[in-house]
N, C-alpha and C positions, 0 to 999 in steps of 0.2 A: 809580823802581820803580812798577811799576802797583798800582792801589791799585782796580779792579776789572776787571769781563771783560761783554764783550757778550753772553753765554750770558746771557738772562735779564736783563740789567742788573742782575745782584747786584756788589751794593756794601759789602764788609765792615767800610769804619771807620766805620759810625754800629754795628757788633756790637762788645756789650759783648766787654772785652778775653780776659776769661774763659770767652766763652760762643759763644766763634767757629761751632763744632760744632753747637750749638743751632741757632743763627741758618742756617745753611745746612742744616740738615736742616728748618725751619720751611719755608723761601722754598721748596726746592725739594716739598714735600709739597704746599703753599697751589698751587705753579702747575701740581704734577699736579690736586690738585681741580677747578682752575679751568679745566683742558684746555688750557691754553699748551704744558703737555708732555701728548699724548697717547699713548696707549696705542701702543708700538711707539717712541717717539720714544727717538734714544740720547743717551745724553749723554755729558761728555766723561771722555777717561778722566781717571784722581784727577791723575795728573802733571800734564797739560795744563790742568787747571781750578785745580790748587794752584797753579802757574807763574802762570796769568794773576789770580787774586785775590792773590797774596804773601801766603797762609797756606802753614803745614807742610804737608806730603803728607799725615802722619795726620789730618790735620781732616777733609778732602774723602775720605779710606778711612775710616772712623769714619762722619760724615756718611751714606755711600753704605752701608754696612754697616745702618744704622740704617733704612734707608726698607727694603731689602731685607729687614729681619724684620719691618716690616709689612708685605710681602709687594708694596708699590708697585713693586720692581725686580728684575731681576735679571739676571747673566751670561749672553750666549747665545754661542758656538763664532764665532768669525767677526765679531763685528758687535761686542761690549764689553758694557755694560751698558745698559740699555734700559729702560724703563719697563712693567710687565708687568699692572698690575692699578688700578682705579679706585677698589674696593670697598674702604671699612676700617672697621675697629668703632672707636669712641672709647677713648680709650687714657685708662686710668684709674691710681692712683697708690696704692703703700701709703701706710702713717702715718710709713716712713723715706724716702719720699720716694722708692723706687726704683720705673724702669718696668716694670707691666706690661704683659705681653703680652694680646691677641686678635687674632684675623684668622680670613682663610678658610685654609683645607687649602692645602697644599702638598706635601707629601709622600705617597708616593715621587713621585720628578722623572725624567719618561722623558729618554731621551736624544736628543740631537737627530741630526736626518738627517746621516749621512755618515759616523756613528762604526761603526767596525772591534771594539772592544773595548770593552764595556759595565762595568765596573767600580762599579755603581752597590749601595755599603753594604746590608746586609738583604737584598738578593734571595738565595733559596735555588738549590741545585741542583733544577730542579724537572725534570731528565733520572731524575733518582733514586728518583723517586717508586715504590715496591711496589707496581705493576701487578697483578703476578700472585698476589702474598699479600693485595694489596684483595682479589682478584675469587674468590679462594677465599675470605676473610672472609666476605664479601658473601655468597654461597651459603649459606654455615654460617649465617650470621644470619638468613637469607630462610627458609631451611629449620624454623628454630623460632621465629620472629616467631608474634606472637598478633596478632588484629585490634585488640587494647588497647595494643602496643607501636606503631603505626605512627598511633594516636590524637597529639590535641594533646596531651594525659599532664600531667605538671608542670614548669611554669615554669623551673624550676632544672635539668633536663636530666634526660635517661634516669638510671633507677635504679641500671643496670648499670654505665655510664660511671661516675655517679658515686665508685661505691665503687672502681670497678676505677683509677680515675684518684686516690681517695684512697691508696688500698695504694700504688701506684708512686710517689707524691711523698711520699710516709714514706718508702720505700726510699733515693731516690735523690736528696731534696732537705731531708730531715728534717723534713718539714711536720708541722704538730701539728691535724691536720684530720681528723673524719669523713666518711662519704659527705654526711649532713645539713650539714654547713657549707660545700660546695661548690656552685658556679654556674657552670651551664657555659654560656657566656656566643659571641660570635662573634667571637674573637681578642681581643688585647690593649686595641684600640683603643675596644671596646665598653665592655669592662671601664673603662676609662677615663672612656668618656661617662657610665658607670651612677654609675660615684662620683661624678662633678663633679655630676651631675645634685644627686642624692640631698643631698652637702657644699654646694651651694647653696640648695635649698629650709632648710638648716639655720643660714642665712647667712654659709657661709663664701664667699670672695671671693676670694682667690687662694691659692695653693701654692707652695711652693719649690719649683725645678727643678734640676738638672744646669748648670754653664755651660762647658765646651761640653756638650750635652745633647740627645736625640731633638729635633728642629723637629716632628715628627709626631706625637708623645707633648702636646707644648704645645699644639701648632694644635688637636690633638684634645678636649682641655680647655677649650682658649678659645672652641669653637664649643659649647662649653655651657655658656658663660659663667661659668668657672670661668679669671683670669686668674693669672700667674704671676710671679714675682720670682726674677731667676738668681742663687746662689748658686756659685761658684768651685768646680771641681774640682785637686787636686793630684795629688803622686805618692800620697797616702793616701786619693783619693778627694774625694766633698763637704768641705767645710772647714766643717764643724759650729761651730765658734764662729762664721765669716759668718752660718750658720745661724741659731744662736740672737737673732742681729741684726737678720735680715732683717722681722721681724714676722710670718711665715707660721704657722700654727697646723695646715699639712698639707703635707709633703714630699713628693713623688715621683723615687725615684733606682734606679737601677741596680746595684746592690750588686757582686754575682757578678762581674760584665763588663761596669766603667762603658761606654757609649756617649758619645764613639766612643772613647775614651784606650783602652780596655782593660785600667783600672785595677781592681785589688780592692778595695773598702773596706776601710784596714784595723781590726785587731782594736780598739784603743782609739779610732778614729770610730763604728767600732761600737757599743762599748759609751757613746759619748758620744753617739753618735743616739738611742740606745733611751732614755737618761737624758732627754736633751731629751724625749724624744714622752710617757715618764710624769711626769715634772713636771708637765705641766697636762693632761691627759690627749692628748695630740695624738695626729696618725697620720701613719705612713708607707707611701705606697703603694710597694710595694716589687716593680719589672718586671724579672723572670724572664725575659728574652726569650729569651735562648739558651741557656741553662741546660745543654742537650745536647751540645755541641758541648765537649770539652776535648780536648787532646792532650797538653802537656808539664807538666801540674800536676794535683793533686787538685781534683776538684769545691767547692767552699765553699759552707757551709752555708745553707739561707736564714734569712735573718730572722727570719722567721716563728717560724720554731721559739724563738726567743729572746724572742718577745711575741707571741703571736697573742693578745693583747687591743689592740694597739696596731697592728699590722701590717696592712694588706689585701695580700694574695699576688697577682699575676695571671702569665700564662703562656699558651703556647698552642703549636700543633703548625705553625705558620705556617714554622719556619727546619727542623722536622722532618719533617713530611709536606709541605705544599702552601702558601701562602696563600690560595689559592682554598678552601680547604676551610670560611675563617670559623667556626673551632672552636677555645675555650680555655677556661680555667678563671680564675674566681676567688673566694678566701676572704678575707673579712672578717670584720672582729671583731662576736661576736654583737648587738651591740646597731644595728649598721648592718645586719644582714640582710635584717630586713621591707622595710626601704624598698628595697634592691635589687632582690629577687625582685618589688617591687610594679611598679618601672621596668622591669624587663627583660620582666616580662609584658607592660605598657601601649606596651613598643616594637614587641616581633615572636611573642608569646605562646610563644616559647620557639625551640631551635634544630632544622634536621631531624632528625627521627627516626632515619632509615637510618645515614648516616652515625656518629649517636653510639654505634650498635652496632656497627658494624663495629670502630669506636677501640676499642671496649671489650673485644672478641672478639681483635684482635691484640694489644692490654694482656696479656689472659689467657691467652693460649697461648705467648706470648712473643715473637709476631711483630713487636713494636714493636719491642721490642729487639736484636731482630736485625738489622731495620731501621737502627737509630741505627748500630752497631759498623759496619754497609758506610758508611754514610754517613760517619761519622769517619775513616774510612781513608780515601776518596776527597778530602776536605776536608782534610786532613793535604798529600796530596801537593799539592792547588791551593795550599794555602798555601806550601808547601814550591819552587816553580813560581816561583812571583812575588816571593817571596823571595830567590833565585836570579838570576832575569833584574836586579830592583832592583840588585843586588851585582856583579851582571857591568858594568856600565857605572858604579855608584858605589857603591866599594867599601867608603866608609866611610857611606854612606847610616843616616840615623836611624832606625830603625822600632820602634813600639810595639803593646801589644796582640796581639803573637804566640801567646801559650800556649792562647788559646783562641777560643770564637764562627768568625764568617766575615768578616770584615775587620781590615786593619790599618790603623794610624795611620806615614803618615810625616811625620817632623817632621823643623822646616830652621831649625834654628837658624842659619847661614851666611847665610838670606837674610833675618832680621830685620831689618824698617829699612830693605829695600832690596828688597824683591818683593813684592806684595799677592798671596795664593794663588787670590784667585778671577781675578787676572789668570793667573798661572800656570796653573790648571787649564782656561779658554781656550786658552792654548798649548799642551796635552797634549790636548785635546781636537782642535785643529789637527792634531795628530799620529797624531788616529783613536783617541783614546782618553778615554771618558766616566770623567771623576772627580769628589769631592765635594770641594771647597777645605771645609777645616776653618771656617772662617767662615761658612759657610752655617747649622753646628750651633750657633754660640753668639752671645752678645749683648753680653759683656763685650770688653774689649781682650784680647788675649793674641798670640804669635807665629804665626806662619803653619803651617799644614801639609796636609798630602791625606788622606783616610778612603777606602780602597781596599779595595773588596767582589771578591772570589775564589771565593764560589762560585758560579756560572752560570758559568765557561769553564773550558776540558780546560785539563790543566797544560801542554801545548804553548803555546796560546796566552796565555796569563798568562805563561807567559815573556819571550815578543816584547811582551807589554805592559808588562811589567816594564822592559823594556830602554829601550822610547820612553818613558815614564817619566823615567826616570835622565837618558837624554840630556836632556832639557830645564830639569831643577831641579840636574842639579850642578852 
């Protein structure tokens, strides 16, 4: 039996017998540093590298999973896995011993040339965008703008957004916020920088995350050096007892509509997060991201409304209006305020003027939400499309995450043990179609699956991509 492989002259029997995984995630990071694997170089896929060391397949899938969330490799259409990046931040360690994460950005990941059908998580329909309700907005606000409203003004965002964005997230999210306790910040992702920023000068040092969980939410924290330690999601959501293990003294999760499962937190993780974060005073930053989007269930409440002394809310109009727009909100518990409003100033002295009247003037008149109700219908039927195509060619196909947001989770318990998804999602991508293998979003071991974004294509074509789909993973 061979007992190694000339890829590298890695040699697995001087690796401890327990620590095989380690040892091949070491050697191959050391000889990306060292430029033996250069930027572009591929390597071999996990079969052919397990085969020629006579380790398991899962060591060298694990191993290759691992460089890939630091951002060293990843999948491309055609070619396998490759070596993608040189740059890495020093990987630092809680007090249980678990990794954290840093790196550069990653997320969102265009698609690469030759794909038919873009399926790629979080992109909105941005065909749907209120043209003509902006641009009458727009008039009405231009029309009674004062030379003081289109000033630098104050840090924390227009006055009228403010309030007009506090009333509507009472209504429709049970937020327990005034116009003063809001910051209207440049999307979710800001929101994000501003707290790491802030929970670091106060020395905190990583967070809990989601595991499978946003890659963009993490990256976005870690590049403010703010690292993170993944805690497991189930059918109930975060697994709050890992939690309480993990040593993190700040959470960040998905409540409403985990990412990507499309899980709800439920009622007694609930009530056991809120227990954990007032035990020692901790926080949870709690991402709202889609918050607008439901079809077959009631809305769930946020968090917030259950501790907004313990809670930071954030949110944004990014899967509602545009992501170009870089416009969201968020609320923190008073005692983190100053230093927010003091970062958010020292970043960009606040957000454009125009635009946050306009939100605020379709708030008021109720153009938003006339907005949202087309939007939901339209996103209904894409879901409903791809749904459809999935089931036509695999009838018993897994799918999760249906009730709500703009993507679903399909999960392949049939090919556990016997298919890696980011090989898989190469093969659909062959087939003209860009997907997200479930392993891209998390750091933990768990079974295979694909994260399938539906809104950016007509429900025509979501069907025929439903369908190449199927054929490749039943």
């Amino acid at each position: 039996m061979s007992t190694g492989s000339d890829f590298l002259q890695l040699r697995p029997a001087a690796a401890p017998a327990k620590g095989l995984t380690t040892w091949l995630v070491d050697a191959l990071r050391t000889a990306i540093r060292q430029g033996r694997l250069p930027e572009g170089a591929r390597l071999p896929s996990t079969r052919v590298l397990a085969a020629d060391l006579a380790v398991s397949r899962g060591v060298v899938v694990e191993a290759y999973q691992r460089l890939a969330d630091e951002g060293l490799v990843g999948a491309h259409t055609g070619v396998g896995t490759v070596v993608t990046s040189l740059a890495r931040a020093p990987e630092v360690r809680t007090a249980v011993g678990a990794p954290v994460e840093s790196g550069p950005l990653r997320m969102p990941l265009p698609a690469p040339p030759g794909i038919a059908f873009d399926l790629s998580p979080g992109v909105p329909d941005l065909s749907a965008f209120p043209r003509a309700a902006w641009l009458r907005a727009e008039r009405a606000v231009l029309d009674d703008a004062t030379a003081a409203d289109l000033g630098y003004g104050d840090p924390r965002g227009s006055a009228p957004l403010r309030r007009e964005l506090a009333g509507w997230l009472g209504r429709t999210r049970g937020i327990r916020a005034g116009a003063d306790d809001l910051l209207v910040v440049g999307g979710v992702a800001q929101a994000l920088a501003l707290l790491a920023q802030t929970l670091r000068a106060r020395g905190v040092t990583v967070a809990a995350v989601e595991d499978p969980g946003s890659r963009g939410a993490r990256d976005q924290m870690a590049h403010w050096g703010l690292g993170s330690v993944p805690v497991r999601v189930d059918g109930h959501g975060m697994r709050t007892d890992d939690l309480a293990a993990s040593g993190a003294d700040v959470a960040v999760l998905t409540p409403a509509h985990q990412f990507p499962t499309g899980v709800v937190l439920s009622p007694h993780r609930r009530q056991a997060l809120l227990g954990w974060a007032a035990a020692a005073e901790r926080l949870v930053i709690e991402d709202d991201y889609d918050a607008e989007h439901r079809y077959d269930r009631a809305p769930v409440a946020a968090l917030q409304a259950s501790a907004p002394d313990r809670v930071a809310y954030t949110g944004s109009t990014s899967k509602s209006l545009a992501p170009g727009m870089r416009l969201g909100w968020l609320i923190a518990p008073a005692p983190m305020r100053a230093d927010l409003i003091a970062a958010k100033h020292a970043s960009d002295l606040g957000n454009a003027a125009l635009p946050q009247l306009v939100v605020a003037h379709l708030l008021a008149t109720g153009g938003y939400e006339r907005h949202l109700r087309t939007v939901r219908k339209r996103q209904r039927q894409r879901r409903d499309a791809l749904l459809s195509g999935l089931r036509a060619e695999f009838p018993a196909v897994r799918v999760e995450g249906v009730a709500a947001g703009l993507h679903l989770l399909v999960t392949l318990p049939h090919l556990a043990g016997r298919a890696d998804d980011t090989e898989l999602a190469a093969r659909i991508a062959a087939a003209g179609v860009f997907v997200h293998p479930l392993s891209w979003h998390r750091r933990l071991p768990g079974p295979p699956g694909l994260v399938l974004g539906y809104a950016a294509e007509p429900p025509d074509r979501l069907h025929e991509a439903g369908r190449r789909i199927a054929r490749v993973v039943r």
